[in-house]
N, C-alpha and C positions, 0 to 999 in steps of 0.2 A: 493739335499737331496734324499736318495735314498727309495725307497720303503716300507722296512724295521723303516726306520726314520720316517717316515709319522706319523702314529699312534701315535707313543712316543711325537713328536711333538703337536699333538694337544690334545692329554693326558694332557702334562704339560699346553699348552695355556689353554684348560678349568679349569684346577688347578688353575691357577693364575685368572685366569677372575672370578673364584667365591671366591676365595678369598681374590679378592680385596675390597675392603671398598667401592667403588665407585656404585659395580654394583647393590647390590641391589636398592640404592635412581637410577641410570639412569633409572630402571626398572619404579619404582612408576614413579617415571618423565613423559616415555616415554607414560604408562599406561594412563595418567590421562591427555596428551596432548592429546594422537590420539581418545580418546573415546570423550573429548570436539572437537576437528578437523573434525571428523566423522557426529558428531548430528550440529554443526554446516552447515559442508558444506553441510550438508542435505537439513537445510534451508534456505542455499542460493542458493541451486540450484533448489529446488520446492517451489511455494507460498505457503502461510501459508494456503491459503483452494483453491479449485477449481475453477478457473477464470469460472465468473458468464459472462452468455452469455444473452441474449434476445432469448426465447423458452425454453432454459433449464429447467430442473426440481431442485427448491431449494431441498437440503441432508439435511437443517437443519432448525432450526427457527433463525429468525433475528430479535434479539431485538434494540429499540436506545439507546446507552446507554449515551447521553444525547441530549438536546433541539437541533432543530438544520433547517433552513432556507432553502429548497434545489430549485433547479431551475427546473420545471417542463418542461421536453425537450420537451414532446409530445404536451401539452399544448398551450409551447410557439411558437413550431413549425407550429401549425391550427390556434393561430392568426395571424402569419406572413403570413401562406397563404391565411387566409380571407383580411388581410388588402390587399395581392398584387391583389386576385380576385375584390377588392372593386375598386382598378382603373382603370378609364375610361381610354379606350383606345384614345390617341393621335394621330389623323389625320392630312392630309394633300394633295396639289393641285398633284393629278396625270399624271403626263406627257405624259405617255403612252394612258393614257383614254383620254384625252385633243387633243393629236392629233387622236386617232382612228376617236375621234367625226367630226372632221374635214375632218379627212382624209376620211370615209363613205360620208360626206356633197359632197365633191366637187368629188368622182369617181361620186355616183350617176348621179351628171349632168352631167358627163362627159359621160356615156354610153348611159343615156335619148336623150342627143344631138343628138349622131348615131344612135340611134334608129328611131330618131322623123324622119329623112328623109323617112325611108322605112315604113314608112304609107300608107296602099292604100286606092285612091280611094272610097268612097262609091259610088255603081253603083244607080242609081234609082231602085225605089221598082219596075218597071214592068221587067228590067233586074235580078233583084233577084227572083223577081217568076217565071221566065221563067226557071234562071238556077236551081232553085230548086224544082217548082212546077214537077210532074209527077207522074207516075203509079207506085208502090210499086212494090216489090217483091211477094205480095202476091195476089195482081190483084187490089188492095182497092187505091181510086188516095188521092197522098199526098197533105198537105196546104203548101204553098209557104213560105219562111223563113221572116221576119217580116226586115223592114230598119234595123230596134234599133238593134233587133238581131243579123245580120249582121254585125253589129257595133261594138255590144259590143263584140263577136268574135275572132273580129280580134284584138281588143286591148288589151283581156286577152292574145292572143297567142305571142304579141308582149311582155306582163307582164312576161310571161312566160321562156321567152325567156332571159329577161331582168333581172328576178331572177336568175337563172342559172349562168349566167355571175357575177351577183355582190356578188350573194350567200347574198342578201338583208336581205332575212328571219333569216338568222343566226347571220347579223352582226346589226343588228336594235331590237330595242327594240320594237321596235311595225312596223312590217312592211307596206312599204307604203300602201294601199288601191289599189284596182283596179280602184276603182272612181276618187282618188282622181291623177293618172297616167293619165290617160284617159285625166282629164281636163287640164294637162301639158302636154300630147301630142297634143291636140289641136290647144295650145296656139299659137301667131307667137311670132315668134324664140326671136321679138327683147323684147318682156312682157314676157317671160320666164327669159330671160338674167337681164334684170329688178329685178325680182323675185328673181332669184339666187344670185342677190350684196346685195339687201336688206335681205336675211334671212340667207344668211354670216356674215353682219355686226352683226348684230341681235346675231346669234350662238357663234360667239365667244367673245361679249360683257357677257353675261353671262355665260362663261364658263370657263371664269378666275379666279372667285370666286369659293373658295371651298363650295362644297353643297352635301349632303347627302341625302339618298332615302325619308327621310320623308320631305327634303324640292323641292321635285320635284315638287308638284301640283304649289307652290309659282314660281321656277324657269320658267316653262311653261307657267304662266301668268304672269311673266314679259316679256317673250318671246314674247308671243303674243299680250300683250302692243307694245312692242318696236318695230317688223313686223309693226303692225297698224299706229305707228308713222313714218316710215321711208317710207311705202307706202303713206299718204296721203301728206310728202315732195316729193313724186315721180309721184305725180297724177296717182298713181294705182289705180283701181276698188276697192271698198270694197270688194267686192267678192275674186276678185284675193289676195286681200290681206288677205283676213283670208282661202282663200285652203294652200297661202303659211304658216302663223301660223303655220296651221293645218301640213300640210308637214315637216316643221321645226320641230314640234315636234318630231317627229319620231326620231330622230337621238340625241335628249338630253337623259341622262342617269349622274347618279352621278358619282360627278367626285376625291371622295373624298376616299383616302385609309390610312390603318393604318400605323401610324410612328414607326416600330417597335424597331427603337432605342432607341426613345423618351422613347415610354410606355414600356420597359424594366427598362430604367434610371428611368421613374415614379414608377416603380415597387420595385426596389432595396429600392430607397430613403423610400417609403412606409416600407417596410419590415427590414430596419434597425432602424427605428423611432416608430416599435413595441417594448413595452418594455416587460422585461423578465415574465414569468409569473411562482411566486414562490409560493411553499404551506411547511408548519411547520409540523414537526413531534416530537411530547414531549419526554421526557426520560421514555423508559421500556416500548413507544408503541412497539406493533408488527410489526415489518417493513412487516415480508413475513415470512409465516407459512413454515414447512416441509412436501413437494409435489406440492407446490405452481409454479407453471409455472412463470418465470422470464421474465418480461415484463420492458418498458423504465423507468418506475415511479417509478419501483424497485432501478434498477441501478442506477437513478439518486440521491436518497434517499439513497443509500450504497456508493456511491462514495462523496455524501455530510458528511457523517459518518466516512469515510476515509476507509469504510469495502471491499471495491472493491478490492483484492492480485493485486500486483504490479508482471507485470515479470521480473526477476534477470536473466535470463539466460545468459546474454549478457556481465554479470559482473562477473560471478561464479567464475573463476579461479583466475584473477587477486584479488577478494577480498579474496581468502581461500588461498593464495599467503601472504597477505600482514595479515593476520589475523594468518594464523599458524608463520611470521617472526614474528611480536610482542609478540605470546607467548613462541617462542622459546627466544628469546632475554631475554626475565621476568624468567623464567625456568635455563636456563645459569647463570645469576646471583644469584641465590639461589643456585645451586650447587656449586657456584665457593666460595659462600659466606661461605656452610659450611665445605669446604675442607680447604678453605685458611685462614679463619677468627680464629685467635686464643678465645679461650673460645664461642666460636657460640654453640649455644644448640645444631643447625642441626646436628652436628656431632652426637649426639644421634638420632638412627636411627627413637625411636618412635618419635619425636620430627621431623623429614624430613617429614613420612607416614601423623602425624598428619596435617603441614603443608598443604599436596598436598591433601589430604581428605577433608580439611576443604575448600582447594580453588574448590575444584570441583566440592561438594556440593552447595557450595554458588554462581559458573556459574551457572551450573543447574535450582538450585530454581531461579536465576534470567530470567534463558532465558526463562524459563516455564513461568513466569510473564509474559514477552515477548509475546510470542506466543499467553495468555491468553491474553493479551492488543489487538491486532491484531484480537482475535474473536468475534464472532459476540453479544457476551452476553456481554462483557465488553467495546470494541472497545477504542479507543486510545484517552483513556480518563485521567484526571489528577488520578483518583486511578493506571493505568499502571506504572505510573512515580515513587508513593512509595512505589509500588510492587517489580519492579526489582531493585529499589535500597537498601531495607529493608537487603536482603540477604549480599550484599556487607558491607554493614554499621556493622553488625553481624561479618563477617568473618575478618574485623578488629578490632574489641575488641578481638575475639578468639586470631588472631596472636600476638598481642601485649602481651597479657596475658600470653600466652604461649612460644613463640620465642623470641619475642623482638622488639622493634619499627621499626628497619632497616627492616628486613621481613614483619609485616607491614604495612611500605608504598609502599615499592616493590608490594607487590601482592595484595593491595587492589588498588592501584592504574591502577596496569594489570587488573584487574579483571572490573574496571570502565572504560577502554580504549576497552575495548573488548565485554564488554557489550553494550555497543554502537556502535560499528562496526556490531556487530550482527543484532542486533535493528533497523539501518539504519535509525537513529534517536538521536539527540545529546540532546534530552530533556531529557535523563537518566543522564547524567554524571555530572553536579554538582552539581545535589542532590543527589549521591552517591558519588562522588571525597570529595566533601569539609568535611560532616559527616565524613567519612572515618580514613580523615588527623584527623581529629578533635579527631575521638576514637587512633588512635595510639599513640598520646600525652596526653591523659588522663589516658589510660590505660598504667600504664606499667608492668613491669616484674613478673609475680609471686604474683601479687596485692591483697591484701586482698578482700574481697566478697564486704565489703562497701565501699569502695575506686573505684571496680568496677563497682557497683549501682549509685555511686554519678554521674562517667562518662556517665553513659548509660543514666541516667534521664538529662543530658545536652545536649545531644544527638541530643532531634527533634530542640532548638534552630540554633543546625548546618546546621541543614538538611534544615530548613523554612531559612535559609540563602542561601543556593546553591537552592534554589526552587527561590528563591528572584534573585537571581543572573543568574541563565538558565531562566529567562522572558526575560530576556533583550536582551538574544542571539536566543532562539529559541521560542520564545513567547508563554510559558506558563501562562495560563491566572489566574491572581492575585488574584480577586476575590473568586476563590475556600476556599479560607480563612473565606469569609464572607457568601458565600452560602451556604456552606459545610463546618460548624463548627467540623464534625466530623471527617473529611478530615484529620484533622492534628491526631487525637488520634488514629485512623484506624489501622495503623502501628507500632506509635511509643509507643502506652500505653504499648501493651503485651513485649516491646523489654527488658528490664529488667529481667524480669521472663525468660523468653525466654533462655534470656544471659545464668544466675544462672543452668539455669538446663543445658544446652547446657555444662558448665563447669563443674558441678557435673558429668555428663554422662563422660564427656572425661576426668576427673580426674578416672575417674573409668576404663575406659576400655582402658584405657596406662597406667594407675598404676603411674601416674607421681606424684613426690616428692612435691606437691604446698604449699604454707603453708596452706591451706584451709584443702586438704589431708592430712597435718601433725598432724594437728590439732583434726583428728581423732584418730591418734591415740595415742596423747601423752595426754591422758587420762588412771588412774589410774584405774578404771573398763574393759579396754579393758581385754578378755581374758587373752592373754599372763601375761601382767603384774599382774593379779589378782592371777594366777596359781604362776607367781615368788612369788610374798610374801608370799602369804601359806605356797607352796611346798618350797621355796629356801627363807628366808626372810635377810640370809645373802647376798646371792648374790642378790636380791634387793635393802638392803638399800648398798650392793657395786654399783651397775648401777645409784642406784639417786645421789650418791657420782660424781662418774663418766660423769654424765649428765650436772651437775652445774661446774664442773671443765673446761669439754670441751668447753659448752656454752661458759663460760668468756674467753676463749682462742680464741676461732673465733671472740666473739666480738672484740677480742683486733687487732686482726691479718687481722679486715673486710669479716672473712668468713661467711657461711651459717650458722650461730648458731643454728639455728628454726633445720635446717636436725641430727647435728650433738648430740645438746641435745636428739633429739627423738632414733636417730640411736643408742647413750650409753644406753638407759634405755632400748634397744633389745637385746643390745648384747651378755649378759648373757643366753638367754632365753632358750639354750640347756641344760642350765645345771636343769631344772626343771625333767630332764628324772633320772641322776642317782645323786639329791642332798647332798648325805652324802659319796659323793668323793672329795668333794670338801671344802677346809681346814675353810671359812669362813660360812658354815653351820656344821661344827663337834662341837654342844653345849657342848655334854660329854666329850668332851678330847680325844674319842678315834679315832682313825685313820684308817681307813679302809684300807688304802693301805697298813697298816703292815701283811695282811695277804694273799696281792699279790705280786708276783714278778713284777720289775721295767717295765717290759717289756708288762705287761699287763695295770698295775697301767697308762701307756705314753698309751695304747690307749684310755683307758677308759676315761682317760684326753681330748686326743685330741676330742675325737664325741661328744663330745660338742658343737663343732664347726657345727658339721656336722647336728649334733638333731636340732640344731639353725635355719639354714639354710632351711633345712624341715620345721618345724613348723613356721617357717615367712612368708614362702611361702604357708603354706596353711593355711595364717590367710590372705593373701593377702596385706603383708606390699609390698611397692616399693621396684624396684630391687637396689635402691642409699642406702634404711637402711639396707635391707639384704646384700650389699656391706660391711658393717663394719662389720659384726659378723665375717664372716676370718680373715680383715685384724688387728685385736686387736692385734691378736697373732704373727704375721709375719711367719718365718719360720726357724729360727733359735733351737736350742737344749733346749729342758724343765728341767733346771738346776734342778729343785728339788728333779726330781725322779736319777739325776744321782749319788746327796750324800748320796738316799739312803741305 
């Protein structure tokens, strides 16, 4: 194609693309998809309000919007940690401490032993004041160092010495004494050795037993029982045997530590045998004012509510995937229905518009329900459920009335499948699916105003059917019936009224041919016809001739009789502009056209037509009755003026 051809080319493509029949309904289609696709995927890709956090600042108030049992986290959580603080910890015999005890008993005498050899000598007191008696530093004569002192001297330095090595102070609970040293290094070797089997056996007879620091004073005086009895089977000294007691003691300490396993496993068990600790919030209290800092008892109380937004994000695409294929699939069928379907109304285009107005209206006002179910003043409660379905149940009486049952159940049926998928909640759909079906088969085509009242007032039995029927599946609670005796009339009182005027409106502003709208106008005080009889009273009683003729014809033939009677009694109605041209108003005999030529006489004739047309049109008759006033005439040659 060369460059030149371009242009011309898609000159003629847009020539044809608008003059095809198809494009304007792809138009409203495509409109009335991507504007639902768009507010949709909006809401599935952001929650319905601001994921509530703990610190946050509530943006609104929060009411319940009804009774409701919630579990107090914070609550339950401080008695599960008082109950695990309330258990005793679980002890048990420490291994580690059990041999320390031992193992301090027997180095002790193991170092004492080599010690006790390197004991000197005490000299006589005249050898000690010899080596210590003399003349001072400062000229003044010293006193001589005392035996005892002497004595005890040398057995602290050998104590001394003796700590050091054992590091005694540190690993003893009470370290030994210097006294009580001194009289076991005195001792002979073989009443020390004595000493040390009997306060062995002694030490480790009670220390098998687990015992703890408040039963020490008890374990010590069994200690020292039991030294006393093992000495007088050994003919020890009482003496000897209570320094050993006494020595013994020293190296007892508790031997008992905690079972951390245990008193975990005590802990659990305690902290799972806390039961829940729950508090009641009635319906319309305030959960949490606007400003209010969001704290656990909040959230807990909102997610009992179901008010807590759920994240979607993880799901967005694949659900605006399978949510734009099923309304593309519902949308395709309706086109295809009114291209291919012989006599389908669709094929009139106000009758497509009206279709796709009335389905997008009725998503709308249901997702709005939606959205308003989900906040915080109404929450997802059984009024959500005949909110969003009300709209639905509406837009199939419209269809039915208007299109036809096939259209219908098509799109009230999409309209319930997608209202649900929106929703993320399947307690919408058959208390809108089953009403739905129910108005497409009561309502049908072009229906009288009481015919359509009858169905609409049968109406909420459908609907308390599919409410009866979604308990079973997604456990709508029953009772709402008996709590909420108003529950039921909420919705469905005003739906009648609602309907009637809903129809009146769109009999109005599509000008559709209904019988309701015929009915207006085939009334003998309507202007037009009031202006015929006066001004034109022949060609009136010609059109009510005309009207009763064609009636009986359609009846006979099954046509629209109601359109075609009303359409004969307009068709004349041009001729009220130049009445005395026309042969069935010339009372006098005389004939006006004898004093025109044929030529004028044939137009004068024809704008009749054309006056008609005018004047219907701006009395606002429908374009199906203003269709007859042309075609009466056809197009063929007006014999009468040609014999003139």
């Amino acid at each position: 194609m060369s460059s030149g051809e371009k242009p011309q080319y898609f000159r003629e493509l847009k020539r044809k693309i608008a003059e095809n029949p198809l494009t304007p309904r792809i138009i409203v289609a495509a409109a009335s998809f991507l504007l639902i696709l768009v507010i949709t995927g909006n809401h599935f890709a952001h929650p319905t309000r601001p994921k509530l956090e703990a610190g946050v600042v509530a943006t609104e108030d929060y009411r319940a919007p009804f009774d409701v049992v919630y579990e107090d986290t914070l609550a339950t959580e401080k008695a599960r940690e008082d109950a695990t603080e309330s258990v005793t910890p679980i002890f048990k015999l420490s291994e580690d401490i059990t041999s320390k005890i031992t193992g301090n008993f027997q180095d002790f005498f193991t170092a004492l032993n080599d010690y006790a050899v390197e004991i000197p000598e005490i000299p006589t007191q005249a050898e000690i004041s010899r080596r210590t008696g003399g003349e001072s530093t400062d000229g003044e004569q010293e006193a001589p160092v005392s035996r005892e002192d002497y004595e005890n001297e040398a057995v602290s330095d050998l104590l001394n010495r003796l700590d050091r090595t054992l590091a005694i102070s540190r690993q003893l609970v009470n370290p030994v004494s210097p006294e009580d040293l001194r009289k076991l290094l005195s001792m002979e070797p073989e009443t020390r050795a004595q000493l040390r089997d009997v306060m062995d056996r002694s030490i480790r007879e009670q220390i098998i037993s687990v015992f703890y620091e408040s039963d020490l004073d008890r374990v010590l005086r069994a200690l020292r029982e039991s030294i006393l009895s093992k000495a007088r089977e050994a003919n020890i000294s009482t003496d000897n045997a209570l320094l050993a007691a006494n020595i013994a003691g020293y190296f007892i300490q508790p031997n008992a530590v905690v079972d951390e396993a245990a008193t975990q496993a005590a802990k659990r068990v305690a902290r799972e045998n806390t039961p829940v600790v729950t508090g009641t919030v009635r319906e319309n209290e305030i959960v949490m004012r606007k400003g209010d800092v969001v704290n656990l008892r909040h959230l807990d109380i909102l997610d009992a509510l179901g008010l807590l937004s759920e994240r979607r994000e993880t799901n967005v695409l694949p659900m605006i995937l399978l949510f734009a294929l099923i309304m593309g699939a519902g949308f395709g069928m309706n086109i295809t229905h009114a291209v291919t379907v012989k006599g389908s109304h669709l094929k009139d285009f106000r009758y497509y518009l009206l279709l796709y107005l009335v389905f997008t209206i009725a998503y709308l006002s249901s997702f709005l329900f939606i959205r308003l179910t989900l906040s915080p003043e109404i929450g997802r409660g059984d009024t959500g459920v005949i909110l969003a379905s009300l709209p639905i149940i509406g837009a199939a009486v419209l269809f039915s009335h208007y299109i036809g049952r096939i259209a219908a159940l098509i799109m009230s049926t999409l309209l319930a499948v997608l209202i649900t998928l929106a929703a993320g909640d399947s307690s919408v759909l058959l208390p809108a699916l089953i009403p739905s079906v129910a108005a497409s088969i009561l309502v049908s085509f072009d229906c009288p105003k009481p015919q359509m009242i009858r169905a609409i007032v049968l109406l909420p039995l459908f609907w308390a059917a599919g409410v009866l029927a979604q308990s079973f599946t997604a456990g709508i609670e029953l009772n709402v019936f008996i709590t909420k005796p108003w529950f039921f009339l909420y919705g469905i009182a005003p739906a009648p009224a609602a309907m009637i005027l809903a129809a009146y409106l769109l009999d109005g502003a599509f000008n559709f041919p209904t019988s309701s709208r015929l009915r207006e106008f085939d009334n003998q005080d309507h202007p037009l016809l009031r202006k015929l009889q006066l001004e034109a009273p022949g060609t009136w009683h010609h059109s009510m001739m005309i009207s009763l003729i064609s009636e009986a014809a359609c009846q006979a033939v099954g046509g629209n009789s109601v359109l075609v009677r009303v359409a004969s009694m307009y068709h004349d109605i041009g001729k009220t502009k130049r009445p005395e041209f026309f042969i069935e108003n010339q009372r006098s005999g005389v004939n006006v056209h004898d004093k025109y030529s044929p030529w004028l006489s044939k137009i004068i004739v024809e704008s009749h037509v054309r006056d008609g047309i005018a004047m219907a049109r701006a009395h606002g008759l429908p374009e199906e009755l203003i269709d007859l006033i042309p075609q009466h005439h056809g197009t063929s040659l007006i014999l009468s003026l040609i014999h003139i």
